[in-house]
VOGU-3710 file (C-alpha; in Angstrom, 3 decimals, decimal comma):
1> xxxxxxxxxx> 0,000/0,000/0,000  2,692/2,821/0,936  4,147/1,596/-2,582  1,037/2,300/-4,088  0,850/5,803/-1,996  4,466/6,788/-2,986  4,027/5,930/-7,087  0,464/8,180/-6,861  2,662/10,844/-5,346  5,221/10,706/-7,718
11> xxxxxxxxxx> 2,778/10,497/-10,664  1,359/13,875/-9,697  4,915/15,660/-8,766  5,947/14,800/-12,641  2,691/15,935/-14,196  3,083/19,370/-11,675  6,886/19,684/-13,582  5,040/20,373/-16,811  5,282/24,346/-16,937  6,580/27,296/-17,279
21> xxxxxxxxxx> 9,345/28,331/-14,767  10,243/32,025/-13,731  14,115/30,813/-13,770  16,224/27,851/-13,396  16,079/27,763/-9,693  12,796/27,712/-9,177  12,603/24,733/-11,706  15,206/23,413/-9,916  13,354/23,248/-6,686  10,292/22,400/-7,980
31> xxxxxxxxxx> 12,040/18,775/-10,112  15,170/18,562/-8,572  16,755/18,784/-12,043  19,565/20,807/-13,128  18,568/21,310/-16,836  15,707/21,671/-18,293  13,452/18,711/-19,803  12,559/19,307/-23,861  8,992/20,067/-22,831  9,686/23,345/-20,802
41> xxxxxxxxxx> 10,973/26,643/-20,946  11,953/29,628/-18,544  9,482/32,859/-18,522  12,065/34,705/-20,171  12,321/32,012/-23,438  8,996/32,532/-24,076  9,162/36,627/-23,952  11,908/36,609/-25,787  11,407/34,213/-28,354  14,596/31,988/-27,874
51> xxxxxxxxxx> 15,909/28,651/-29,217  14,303/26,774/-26,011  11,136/28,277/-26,623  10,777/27,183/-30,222  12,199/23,506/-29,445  10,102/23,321/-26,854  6,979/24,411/-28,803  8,524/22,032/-31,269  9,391/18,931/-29,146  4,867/19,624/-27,361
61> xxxxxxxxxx> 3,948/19,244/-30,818  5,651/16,258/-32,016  4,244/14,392/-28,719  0,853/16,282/-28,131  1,452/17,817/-25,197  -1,198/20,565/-24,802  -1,285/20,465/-21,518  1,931/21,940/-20,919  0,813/25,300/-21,685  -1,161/26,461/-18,410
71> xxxxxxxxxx> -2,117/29,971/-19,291  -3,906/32,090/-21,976  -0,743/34,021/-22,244  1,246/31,240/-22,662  -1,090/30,065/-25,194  -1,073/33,262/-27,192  2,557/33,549/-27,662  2,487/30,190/-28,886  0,200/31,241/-31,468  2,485/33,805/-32,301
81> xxxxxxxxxx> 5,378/31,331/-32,395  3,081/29,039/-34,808  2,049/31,466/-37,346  5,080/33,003/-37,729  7,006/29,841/-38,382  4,334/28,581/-40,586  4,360/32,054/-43,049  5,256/29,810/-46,048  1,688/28,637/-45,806  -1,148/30,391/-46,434
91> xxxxxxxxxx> -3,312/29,719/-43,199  -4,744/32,025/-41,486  -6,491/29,991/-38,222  -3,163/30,358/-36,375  -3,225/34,110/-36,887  -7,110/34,278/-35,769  -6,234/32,055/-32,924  -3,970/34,411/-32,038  -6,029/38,002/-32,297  -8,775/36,318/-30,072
101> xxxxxxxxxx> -5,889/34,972/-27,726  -4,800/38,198/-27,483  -8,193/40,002/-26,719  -8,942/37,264/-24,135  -5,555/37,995/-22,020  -6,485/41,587/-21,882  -9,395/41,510/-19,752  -7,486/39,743/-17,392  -5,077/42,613/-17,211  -5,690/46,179/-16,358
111> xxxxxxxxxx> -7,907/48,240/-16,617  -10,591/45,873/-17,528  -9,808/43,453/-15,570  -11,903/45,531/-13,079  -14,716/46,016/-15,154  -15,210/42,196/-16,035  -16,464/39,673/-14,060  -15,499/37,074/-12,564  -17,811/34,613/-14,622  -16,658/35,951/-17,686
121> xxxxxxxxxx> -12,812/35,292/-17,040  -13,498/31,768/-16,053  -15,152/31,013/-19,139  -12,655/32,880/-21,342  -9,743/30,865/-19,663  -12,044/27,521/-20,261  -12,891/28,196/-24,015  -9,517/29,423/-24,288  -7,928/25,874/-22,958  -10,321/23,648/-25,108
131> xxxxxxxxxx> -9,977/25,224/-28,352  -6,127/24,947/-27,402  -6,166/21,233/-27,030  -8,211/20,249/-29,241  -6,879/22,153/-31,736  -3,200/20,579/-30,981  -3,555/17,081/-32,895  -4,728/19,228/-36,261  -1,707/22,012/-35,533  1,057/19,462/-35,034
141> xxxxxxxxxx> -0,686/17,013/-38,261  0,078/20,898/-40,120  3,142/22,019/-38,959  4,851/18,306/-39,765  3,306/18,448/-43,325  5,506/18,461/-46,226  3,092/20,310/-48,058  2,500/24,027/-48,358  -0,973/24,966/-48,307  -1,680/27,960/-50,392
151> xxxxxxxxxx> -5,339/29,835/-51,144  -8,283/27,319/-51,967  -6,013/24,529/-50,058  -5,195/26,398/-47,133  -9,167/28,106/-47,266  -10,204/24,644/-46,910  -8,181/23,585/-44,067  -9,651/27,404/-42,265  -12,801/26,427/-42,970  -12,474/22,636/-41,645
161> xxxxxxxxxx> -10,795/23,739/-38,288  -13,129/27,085/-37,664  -15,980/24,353/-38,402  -14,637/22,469/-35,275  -14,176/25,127/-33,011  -17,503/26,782/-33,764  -19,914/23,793/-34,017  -17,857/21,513/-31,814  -15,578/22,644/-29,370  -17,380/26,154/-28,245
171> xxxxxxxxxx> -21,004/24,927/-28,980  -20,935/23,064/-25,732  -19,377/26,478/-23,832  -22,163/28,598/-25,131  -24,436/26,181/-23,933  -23,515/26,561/-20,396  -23,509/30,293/-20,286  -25,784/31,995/-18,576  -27,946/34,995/-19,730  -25,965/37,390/-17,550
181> xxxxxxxxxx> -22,492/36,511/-18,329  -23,447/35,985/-22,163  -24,293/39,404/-22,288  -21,075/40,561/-20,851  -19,350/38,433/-23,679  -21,548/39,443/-26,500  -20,800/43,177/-25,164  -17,070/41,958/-25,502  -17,549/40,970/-29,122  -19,013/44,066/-30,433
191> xxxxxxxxxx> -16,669/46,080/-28,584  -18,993/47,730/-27,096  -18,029/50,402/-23,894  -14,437/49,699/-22,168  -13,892/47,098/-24,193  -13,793/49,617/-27,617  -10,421/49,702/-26,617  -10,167/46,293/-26,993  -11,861/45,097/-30,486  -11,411/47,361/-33,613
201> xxxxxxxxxx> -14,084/48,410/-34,719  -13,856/46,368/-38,317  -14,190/42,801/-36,681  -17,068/44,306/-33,995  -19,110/41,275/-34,192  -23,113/41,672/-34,792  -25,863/39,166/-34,437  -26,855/36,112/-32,151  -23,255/34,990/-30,674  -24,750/32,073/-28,697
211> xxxxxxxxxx> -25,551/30,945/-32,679  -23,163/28,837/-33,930  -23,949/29,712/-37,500  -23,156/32,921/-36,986  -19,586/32,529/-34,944  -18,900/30,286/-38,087  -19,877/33,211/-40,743  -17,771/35,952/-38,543  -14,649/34,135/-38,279  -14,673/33,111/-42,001
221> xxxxxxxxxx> -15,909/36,257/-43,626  -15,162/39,132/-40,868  -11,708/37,654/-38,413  -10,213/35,946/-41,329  -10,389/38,783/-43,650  -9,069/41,010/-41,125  -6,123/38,992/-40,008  -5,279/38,311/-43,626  -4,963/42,405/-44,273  -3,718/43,329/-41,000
231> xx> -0,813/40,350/-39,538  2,606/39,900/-41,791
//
């Protein structure tokens, strides 16, 4: 039995090691371990883009390891770190994925932060984390491709993943909302008060948001567009 206690134990310290770290000694006190494991990076790789950033981002992909990425800020610079690698192709998901990344860390930081509630954060960090991981297998499936998607081809894989994550992977989220905190969000959208600041005016989304159909139409016709005319 104290076997079976001590493996448990150790099962759930190794899963805890899979993180960011503010610096080497922290990691070092957290796993014992003098150098870093392939999965992880220091704060200060990610900000600054560095080699043990992109291997790492590199080395998550190759084994699908989502899970390693704990934050929506963590998850937006690897959207960054994605689309910018892939700028051969003609994609444009990983530069949407990105925007709305972006949009969802800033209510978490000030000022609106103070003028968003509570609800509304939780389920930006939870839509945020399942679009993430579900997305993973079809990112890593892209970025190991030998072939270079360009216009209809790459179109067609937008279309097939914004199809997902609209219809699929949100549809469920939505669901759950309720009326209160779904107002907040569709507020969000169609930058609307505060949040102006936040959402240009040309991808200020209009209509039902809790309507799939319409999320799907936006992100094709409206997000795409604009992230096609406004990201290198």
């Amino acid at each position: 039995m104290k076997s079976f206690f001590y493996l448990f134990f150790l099962s759930l310290t190794t899963i805890s090691y899979s993180k960011e770290y503010k610096n080497l000694k922290e990691y070092h006190e957290i796993s014992g371990k003098i150098l870093l494991e392939p999965s992880d990076w220091l704060s200060k790789d990610r900000k600054n883009n560095t080699l043990v950033w992109q291997q790492a981002n590199e080395y998550n992909l190759k084994h699908n390891l989502p899970a390693e990425y704990l934050t929506i800020k963590e998850r937006t610079d690897f959207y960054l770190w994605l689309y910018t690698t892939l700028n051969e192709r003609d994609v444009v998901w990983p530069k949407m994925a990105h925007f709305i990344s972006n949009k969802l860390e800033n209510i978490n930081s000030f000022p609106f932060n103070m003028f968003t509630r509570k609800e509304v954060k939780l389920y930006a960090t939870k839509g945020s984390k399942t679009v993430f991981n579900k997305a993973f297998s079809i990112i890593k499936k892209l970025y190991f491709s030998e072939s270079i998607l360009n216009k209809e081809d790459a179109l067609t894989w937008d279309e097939s993943i914004i199809y997902k994550e609209q219809y699929n992977w949100l549809e469920e989220i939505y669901n759950g909302i309720d009326a209160k905190t779904l107002k907040t969000i569709d507020k969000m959208a169609q930058g609307k008060g505060i949040y102006t600041f936040i959402v240009p005016k040309e991808v200020a989304f209009s209509g039902d948001l809790s309507d799939k159909e319409n999320r799907y139409n936006y992100a094709i016709n409206t997000l795409r567009t604009y992230c096609i005319n406004n990201y290198d």
